[in-house]
Backbone as numpy.savetxt, mean C-alpha at the origin, in Angstrom:
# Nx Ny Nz CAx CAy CAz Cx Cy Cz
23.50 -32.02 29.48 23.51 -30.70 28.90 22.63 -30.72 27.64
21.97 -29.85 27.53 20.76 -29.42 26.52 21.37 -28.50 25.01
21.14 -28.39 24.56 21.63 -27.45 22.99 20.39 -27.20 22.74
20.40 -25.66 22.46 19.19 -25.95 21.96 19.48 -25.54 19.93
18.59 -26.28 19.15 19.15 -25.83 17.93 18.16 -24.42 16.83
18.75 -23.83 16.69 17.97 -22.89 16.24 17.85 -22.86 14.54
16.90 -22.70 13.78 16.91 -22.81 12.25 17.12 -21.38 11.46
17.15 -20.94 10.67 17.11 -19.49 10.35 16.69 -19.49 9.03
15.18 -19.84 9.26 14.09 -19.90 8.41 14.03 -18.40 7.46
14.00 -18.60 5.74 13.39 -17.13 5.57 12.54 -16.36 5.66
12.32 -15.41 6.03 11.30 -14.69 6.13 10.38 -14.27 5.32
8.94 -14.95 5.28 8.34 -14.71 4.17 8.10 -12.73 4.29
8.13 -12.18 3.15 7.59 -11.06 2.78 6.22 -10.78 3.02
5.57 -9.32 3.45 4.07 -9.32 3.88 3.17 -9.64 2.62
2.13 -9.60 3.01 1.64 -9.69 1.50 -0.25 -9.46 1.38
-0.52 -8.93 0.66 -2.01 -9.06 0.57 -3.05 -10.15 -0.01
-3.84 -10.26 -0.08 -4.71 -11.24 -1.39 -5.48 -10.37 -1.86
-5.42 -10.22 -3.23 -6.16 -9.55 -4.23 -6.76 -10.93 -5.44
-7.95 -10.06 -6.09 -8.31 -11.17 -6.94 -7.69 -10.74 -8.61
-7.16 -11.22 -9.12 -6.65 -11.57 -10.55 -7.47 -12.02 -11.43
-8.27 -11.73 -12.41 -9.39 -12.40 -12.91 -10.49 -13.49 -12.17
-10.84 -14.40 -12.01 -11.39 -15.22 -10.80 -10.37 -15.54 -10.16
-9.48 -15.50 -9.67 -8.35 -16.13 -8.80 -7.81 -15.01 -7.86
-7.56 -15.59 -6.30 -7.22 -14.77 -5.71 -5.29 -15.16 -5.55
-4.61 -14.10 -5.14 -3.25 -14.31 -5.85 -2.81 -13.55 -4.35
-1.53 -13.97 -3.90 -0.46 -12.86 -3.02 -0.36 -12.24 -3.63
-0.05 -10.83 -2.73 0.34 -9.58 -3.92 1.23 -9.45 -2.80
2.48 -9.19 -3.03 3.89 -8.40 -1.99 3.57 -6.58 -1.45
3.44 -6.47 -0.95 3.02 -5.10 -0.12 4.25 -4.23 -0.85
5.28 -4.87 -0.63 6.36 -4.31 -1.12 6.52 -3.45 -2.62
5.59 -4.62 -3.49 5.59 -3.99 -5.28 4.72 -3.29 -5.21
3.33 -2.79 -4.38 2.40 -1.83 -4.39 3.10 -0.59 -4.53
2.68 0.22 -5.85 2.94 1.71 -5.42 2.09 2.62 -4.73
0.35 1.99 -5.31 -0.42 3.01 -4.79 -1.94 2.59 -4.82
-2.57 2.61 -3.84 -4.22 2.23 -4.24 -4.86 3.20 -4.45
-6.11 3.22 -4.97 -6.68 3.77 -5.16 -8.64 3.12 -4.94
-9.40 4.30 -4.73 -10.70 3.75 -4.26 -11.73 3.95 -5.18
-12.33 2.78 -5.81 -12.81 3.08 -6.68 -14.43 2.61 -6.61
-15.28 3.50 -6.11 -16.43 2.83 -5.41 -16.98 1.56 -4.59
-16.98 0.30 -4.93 -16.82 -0.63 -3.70 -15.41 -0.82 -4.19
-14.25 -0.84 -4.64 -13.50 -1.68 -5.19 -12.15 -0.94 -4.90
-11.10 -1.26 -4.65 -9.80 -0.56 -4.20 -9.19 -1.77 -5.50
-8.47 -0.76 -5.93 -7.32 -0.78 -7.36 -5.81 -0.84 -6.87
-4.77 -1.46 -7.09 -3.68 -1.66 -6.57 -2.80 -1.58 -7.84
-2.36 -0.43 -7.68 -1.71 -0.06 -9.18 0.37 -0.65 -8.40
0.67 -1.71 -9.66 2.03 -1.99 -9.04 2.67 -1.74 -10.51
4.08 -1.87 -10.84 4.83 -1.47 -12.10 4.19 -2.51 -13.18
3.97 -3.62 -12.81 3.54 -4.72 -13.76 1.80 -4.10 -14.53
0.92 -4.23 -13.50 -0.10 -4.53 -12.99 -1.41 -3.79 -12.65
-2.52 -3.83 -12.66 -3.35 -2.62 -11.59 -4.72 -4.43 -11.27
-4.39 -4.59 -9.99 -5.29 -5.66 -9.50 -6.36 -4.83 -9.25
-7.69 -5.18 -9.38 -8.93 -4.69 -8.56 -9.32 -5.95 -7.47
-9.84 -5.55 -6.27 -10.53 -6.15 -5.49 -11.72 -5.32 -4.59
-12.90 -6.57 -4.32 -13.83 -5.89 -3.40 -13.48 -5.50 -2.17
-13.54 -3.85 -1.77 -12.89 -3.88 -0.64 -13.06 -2.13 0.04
-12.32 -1.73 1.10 -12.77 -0.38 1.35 -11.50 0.52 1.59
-11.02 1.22 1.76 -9.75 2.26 2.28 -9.42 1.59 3.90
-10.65 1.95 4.83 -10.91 1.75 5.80 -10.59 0.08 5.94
-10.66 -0.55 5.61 -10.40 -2.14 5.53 -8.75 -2.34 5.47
-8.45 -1.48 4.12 -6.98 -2.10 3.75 -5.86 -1.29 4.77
-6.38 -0.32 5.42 -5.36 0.51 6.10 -5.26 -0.52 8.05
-6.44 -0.84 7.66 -6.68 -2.13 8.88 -5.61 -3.06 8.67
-5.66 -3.60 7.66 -5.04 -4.84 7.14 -3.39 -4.47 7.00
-3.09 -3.24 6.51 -1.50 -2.64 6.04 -1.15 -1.95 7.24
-1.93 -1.80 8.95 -1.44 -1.07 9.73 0.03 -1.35 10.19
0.89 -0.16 10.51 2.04 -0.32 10.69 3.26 -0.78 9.88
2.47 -0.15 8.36 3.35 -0.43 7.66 3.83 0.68 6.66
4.36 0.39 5.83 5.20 1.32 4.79 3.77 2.70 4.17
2.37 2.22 4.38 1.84 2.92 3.96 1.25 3.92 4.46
0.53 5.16 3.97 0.02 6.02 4.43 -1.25 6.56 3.14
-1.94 6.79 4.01 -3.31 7.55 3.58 -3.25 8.78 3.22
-3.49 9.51 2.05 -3.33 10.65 1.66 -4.46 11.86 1.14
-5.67 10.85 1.00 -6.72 11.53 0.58 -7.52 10.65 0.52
-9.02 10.95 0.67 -10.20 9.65 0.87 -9.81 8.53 -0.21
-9.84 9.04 -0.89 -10.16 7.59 -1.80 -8.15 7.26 -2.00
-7.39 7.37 -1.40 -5.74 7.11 -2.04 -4.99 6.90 -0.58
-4.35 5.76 -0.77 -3.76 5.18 0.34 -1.95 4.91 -0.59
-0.84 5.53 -0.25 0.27 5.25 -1.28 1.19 4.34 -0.24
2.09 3.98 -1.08 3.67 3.57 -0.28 4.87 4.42 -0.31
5.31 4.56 0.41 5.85 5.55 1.45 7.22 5.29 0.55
7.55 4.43 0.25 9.12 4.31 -0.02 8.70 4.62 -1.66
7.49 4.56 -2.40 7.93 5.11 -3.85 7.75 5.73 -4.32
7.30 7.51 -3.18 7.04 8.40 -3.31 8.44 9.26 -4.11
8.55 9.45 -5.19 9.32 10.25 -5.49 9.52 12.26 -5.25
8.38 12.73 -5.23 8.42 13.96 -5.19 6.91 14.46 -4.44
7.10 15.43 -3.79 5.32 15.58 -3.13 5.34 17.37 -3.18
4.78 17.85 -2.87 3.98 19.25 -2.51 2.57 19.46 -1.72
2.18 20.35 -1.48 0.79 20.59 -0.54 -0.12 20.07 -1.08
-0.34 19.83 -2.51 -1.39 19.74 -3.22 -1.16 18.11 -3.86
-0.39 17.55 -4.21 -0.41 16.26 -4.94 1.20 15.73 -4.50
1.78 14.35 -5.08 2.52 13.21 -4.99 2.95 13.08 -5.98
4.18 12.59 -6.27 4.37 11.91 -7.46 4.95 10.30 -7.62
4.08 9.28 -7.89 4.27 7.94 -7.50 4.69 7.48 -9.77
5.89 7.19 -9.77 6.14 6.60 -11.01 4.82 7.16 -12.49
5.20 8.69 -12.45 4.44 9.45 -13.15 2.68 9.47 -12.76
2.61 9.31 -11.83 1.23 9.37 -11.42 0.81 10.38 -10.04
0.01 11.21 -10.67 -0.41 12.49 -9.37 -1.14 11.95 -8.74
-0.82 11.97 -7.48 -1.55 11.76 -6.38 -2.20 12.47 -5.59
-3.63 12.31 -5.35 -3.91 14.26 -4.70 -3.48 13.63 -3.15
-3.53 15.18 -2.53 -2.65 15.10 -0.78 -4.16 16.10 -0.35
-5.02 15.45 0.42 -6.14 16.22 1.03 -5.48 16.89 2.45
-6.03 18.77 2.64 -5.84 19.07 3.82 -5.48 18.30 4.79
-6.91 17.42 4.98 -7.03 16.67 5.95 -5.71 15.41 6.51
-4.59 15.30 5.34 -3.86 14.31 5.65 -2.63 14.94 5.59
-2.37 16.35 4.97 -1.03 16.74 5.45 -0.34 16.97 6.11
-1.09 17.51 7.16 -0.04 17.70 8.52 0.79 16.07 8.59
-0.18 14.56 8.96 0.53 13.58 8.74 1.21 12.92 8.01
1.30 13.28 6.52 2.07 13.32 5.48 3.70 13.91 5.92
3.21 14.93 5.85 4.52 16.02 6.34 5.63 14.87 7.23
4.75 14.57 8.34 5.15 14.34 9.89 6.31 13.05 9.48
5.52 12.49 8.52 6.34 11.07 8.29 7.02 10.99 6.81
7.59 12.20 5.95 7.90 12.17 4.70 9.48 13.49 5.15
């Protein structure tokens, strides 16, 4: 007779790599409140923090698919769980307006 033994490893948390002065660092998907696009460079504003890295909207929504986040306007990609308050026109992420483009409300709506 066979057993089989099973471990119940923790689960690492998702996570991104952003660069920190020359150093590239995990960042927890989780502490992100909100990116932002800032010509080549996407900004990752968290409560601590605002990381910059080289990078695109189109890239990070690749990279974050199927997750807590959503796209809200070209250049602004937020997290879904630290949306405190929204309307047709903007977001409110830990005192910070977020604009909400036409183009993304209906899917905003759909999933808020």
């Amino acid at each position: 007779m066979y057993c089989a033994l099973t471990l119940d490893l923790p689960k690492r948390k998702p996570f991104i790599y952003v660069k920190d002065g020359e150093y590239n660092v995990e960042l927890a998907t989780e502490i992100i409140n909100y990116i932002e696009s800032e010509g080549n460079y996407l900004l990752f504003y968290t409560d601590e923090k605002v990381y910059k890295t080289r990078s695109t909207i189109k890239n990070i929504l690749i990279e974050l698919s199927g997750s807590m986040f959503i796209q809200t306007h070209r250049a602004y990609v937020v997290n879904k769980t630290k949306i405190e308050k929204f309307s047709n026109k903007n977001l409110i992420i830990r005192n910070a307006s977020i604009p909400i483009s036409e183009n993304y409300l209906d899917k905003i709506k759909q999933v808020l």
